[in-house]
ChimeraX commands (.cxc) that place a marker at each C-alpha (Angstrom):
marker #1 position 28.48,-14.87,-5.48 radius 0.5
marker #1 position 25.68,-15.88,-8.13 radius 0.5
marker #1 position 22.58,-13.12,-8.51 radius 0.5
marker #1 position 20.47,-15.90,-6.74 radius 0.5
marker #1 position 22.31,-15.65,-3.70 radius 0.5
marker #1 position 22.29,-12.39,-3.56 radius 0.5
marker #1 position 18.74,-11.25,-3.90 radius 0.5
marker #1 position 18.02,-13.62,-1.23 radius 0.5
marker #1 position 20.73,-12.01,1.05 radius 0.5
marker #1 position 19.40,-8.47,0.27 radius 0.5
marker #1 position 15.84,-9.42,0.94 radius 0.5
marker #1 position 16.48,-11.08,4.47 radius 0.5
marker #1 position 18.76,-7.39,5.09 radius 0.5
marker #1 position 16.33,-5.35,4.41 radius 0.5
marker #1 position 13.38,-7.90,6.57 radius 0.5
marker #1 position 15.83,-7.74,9.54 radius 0.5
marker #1 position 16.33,-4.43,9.67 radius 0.5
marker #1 position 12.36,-3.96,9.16 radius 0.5
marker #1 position 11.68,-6.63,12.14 radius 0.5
marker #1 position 14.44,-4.51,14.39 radius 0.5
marker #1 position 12.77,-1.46,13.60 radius 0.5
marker #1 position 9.60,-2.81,14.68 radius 0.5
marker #1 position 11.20,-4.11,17.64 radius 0.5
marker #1 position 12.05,-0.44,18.61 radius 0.5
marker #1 position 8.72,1.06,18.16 radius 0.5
marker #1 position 7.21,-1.52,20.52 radius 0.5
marker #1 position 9.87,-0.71,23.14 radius 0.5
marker #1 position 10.76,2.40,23.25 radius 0.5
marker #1 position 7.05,3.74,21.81 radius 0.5
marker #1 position 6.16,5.19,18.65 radius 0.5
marker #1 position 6.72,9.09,19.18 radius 0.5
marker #1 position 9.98,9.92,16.56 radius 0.5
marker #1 position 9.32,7.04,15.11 radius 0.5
marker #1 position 6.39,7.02,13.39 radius 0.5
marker #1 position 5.60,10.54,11.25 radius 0.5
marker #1 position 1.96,11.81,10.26 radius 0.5
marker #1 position 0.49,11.24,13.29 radius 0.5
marker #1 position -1.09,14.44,15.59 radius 0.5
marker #1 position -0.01,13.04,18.25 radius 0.5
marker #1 position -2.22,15.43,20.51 radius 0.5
marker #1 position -4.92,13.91,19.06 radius 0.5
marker #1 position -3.77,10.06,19.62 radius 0.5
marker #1 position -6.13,8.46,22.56 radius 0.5
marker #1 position -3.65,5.64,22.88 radius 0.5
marker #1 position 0.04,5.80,22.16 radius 0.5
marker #1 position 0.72,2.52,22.93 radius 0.5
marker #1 position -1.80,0.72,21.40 radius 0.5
marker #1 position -0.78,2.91,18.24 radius 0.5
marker #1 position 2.88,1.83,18.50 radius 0.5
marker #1 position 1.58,-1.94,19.37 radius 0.5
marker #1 position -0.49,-1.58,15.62 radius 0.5
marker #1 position 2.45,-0.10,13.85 radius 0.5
marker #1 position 4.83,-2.55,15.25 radius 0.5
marker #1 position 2.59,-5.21,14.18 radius 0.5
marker #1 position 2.25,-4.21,10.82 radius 0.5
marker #1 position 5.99,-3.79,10.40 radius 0.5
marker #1 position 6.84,-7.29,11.40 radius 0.5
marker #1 position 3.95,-8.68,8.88 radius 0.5
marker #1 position 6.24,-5.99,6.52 radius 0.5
marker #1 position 9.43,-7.48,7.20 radius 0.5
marker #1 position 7.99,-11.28,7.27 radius 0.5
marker #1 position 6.64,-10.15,3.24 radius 0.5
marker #1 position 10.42,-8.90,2.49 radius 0.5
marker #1 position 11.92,-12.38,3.22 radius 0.5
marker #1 position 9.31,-14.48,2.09 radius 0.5
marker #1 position 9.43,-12.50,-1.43 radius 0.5
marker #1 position 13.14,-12.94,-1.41 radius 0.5
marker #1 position 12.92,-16.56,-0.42 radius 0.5
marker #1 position 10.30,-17.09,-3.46 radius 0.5
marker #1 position 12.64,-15.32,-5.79 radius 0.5
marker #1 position 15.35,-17.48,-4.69 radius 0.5
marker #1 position 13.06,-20.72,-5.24 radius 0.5
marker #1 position 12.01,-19.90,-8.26 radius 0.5
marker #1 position 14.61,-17.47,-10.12 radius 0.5
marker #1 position 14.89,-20.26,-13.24 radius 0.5
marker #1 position 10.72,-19.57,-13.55 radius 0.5
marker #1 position 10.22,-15.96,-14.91 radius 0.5
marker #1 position 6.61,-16.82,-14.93 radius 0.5
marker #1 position 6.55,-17.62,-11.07 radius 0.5
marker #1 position 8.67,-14.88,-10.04 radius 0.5
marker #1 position 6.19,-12.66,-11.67 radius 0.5
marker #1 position 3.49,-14.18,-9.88 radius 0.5
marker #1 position 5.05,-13.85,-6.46 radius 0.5
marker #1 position 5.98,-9.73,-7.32 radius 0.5
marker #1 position 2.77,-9.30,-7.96 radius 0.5
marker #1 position 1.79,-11.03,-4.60 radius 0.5
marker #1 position 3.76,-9.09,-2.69 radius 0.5
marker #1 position 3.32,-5.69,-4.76 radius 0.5
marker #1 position -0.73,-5.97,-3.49 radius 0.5
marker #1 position 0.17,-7.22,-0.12 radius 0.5
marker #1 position 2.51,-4.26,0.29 radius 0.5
marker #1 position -0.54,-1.98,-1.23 radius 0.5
marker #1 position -2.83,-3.79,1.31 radius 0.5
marker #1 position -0.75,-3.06,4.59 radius 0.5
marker #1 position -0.38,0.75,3.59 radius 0.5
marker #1 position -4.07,0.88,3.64 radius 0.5
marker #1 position -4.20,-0.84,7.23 radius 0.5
marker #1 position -2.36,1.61,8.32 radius 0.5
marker #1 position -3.71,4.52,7.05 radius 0.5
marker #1 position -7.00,3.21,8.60 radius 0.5
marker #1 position -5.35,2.38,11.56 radius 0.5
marker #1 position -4.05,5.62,12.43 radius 0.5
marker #1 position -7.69,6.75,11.92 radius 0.5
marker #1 position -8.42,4.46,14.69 radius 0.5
marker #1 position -5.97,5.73,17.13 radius 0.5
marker #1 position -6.47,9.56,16.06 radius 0.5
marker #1 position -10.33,9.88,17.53 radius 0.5
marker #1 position -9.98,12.91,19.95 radius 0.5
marker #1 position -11.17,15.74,18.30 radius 0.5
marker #1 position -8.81,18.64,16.75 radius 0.5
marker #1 position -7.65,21.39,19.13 radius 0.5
marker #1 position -9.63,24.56,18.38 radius 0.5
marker #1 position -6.55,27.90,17.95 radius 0.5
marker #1 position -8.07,30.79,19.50 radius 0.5
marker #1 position -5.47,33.03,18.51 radius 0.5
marker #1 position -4.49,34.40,21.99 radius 0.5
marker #1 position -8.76,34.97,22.72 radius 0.5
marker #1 position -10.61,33.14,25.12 radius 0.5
marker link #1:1,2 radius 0.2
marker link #1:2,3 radius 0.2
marker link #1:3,4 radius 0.2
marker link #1:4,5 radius 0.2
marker link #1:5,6 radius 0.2
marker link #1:6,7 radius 0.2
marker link #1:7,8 radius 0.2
marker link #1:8,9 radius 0.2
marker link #1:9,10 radius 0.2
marker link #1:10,11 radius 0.2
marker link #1:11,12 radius 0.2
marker link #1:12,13 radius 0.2
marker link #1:13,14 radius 0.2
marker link #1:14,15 radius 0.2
marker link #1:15,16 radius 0.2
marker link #1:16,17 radius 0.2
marker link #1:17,18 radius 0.2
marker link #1:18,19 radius 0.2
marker link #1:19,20 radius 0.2
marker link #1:20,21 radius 0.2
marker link #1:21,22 radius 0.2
marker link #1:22,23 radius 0.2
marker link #1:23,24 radius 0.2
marker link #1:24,25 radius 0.2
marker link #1:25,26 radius 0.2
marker link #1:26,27 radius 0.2
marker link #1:27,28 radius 0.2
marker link #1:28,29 radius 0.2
marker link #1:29,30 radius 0.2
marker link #1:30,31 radius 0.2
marker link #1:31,32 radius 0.2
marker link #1:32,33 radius 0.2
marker link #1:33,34 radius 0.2
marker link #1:34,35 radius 0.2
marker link #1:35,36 radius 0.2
marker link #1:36,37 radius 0.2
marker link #1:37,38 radius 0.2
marker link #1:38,39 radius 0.2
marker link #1:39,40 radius 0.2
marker link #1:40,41 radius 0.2
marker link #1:41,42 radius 0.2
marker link #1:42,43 radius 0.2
marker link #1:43,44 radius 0.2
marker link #1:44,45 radius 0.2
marker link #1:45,46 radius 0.2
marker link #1:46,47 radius 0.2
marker link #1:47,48 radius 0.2
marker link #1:48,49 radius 0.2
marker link #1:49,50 radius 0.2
marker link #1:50,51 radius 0.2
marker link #1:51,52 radius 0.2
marker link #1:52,53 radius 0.2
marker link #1:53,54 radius 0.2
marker link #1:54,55 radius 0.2
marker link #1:55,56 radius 0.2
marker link #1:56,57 radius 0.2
marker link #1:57,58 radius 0.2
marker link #1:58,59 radius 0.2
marker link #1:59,60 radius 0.2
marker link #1:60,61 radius 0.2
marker link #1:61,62 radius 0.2
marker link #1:62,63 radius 0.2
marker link #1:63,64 radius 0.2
marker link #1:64,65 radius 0.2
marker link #1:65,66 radius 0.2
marker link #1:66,67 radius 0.2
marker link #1:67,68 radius 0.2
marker link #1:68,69 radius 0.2
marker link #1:69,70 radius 0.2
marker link #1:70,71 radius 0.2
marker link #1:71,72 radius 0.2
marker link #1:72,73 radius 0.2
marker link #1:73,74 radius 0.2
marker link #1:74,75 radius 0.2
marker link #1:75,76 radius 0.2
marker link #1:76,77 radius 0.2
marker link #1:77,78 radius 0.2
marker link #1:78,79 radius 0.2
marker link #1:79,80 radius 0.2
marker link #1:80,81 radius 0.2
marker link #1:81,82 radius 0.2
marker link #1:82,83 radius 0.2
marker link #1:83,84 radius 0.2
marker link #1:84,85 radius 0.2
marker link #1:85,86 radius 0.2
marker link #1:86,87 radius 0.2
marker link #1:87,88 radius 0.2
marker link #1:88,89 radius 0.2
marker link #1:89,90 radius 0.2
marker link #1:90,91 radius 0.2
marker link #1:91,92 radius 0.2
marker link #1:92,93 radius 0.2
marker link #1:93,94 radius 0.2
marker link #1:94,95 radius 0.2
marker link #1:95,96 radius 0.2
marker link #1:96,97 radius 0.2
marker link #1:97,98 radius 0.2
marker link #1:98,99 radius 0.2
marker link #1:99,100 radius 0.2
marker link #1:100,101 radius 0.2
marker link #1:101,102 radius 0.2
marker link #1:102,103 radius 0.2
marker link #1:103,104 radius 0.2
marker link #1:104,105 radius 0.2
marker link #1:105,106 radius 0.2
marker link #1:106,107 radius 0.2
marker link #1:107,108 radius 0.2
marker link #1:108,109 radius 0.2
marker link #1:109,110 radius 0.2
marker link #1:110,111 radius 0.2
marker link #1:111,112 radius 0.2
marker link #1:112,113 radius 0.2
marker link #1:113,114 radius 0.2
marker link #1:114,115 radius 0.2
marker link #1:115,116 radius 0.2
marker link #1:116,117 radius 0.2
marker link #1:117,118 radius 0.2
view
């Protein structure tokens, strides 16, 4: 098996197993699945799960499509930089929507510890 056969069977591994895992969230829901969230603080649980589902499936669509341009172009060093650096920013870009959109989702205000006082 040549090195450009490879990378391009890795890459669509590693999308499918990102698209089933987003699969999963939206089913079952996102609590166990998706870490860093205060979940007593989450107004909507399934619109949260929806968001990270959907930003898991644009994750795992990136994965193939970079291993599909790396397969294209894997004579072209020049292109294959090109398209790392695409998806390197993209990647950067969908950690950010995330990170904002758990903001969204986390809106009820903190629970106040009284220590055992009213």
């Amino acid at each position: 098996m040549t090195d450009k056969l490879t990378e391009l069977i890795v890459a669509s591994a590693a999308g499918i197993v990102m698209l089933i895992l987003a699969i999963v969230i939206r089913v079952r829901g996102p609590r166990g699945l998706v870490h860093g969230v205060d979940w007593e603080r989450v107004s909507d649980v399934q619109g949260l799960g929806q968001f990270v589902s959907m930003m898991v499936s644009v994750l795992a669509a990136l994965i193939i499509a970079h291993g599909i341009a790396l397969y294209a172009f894997f004579q072209d060093d020049s292109k294959r930089n090109i398209a790392t650096v695409l998806f390197v920013v993209c990647i950067c870009l969908i950690v950010l929507a995330l990170l904002i959109g758990k903001l969204r989702y986390q809106d009820k205000p903190a629970a106040r510890k009284t220590n055992g006082r009213r």
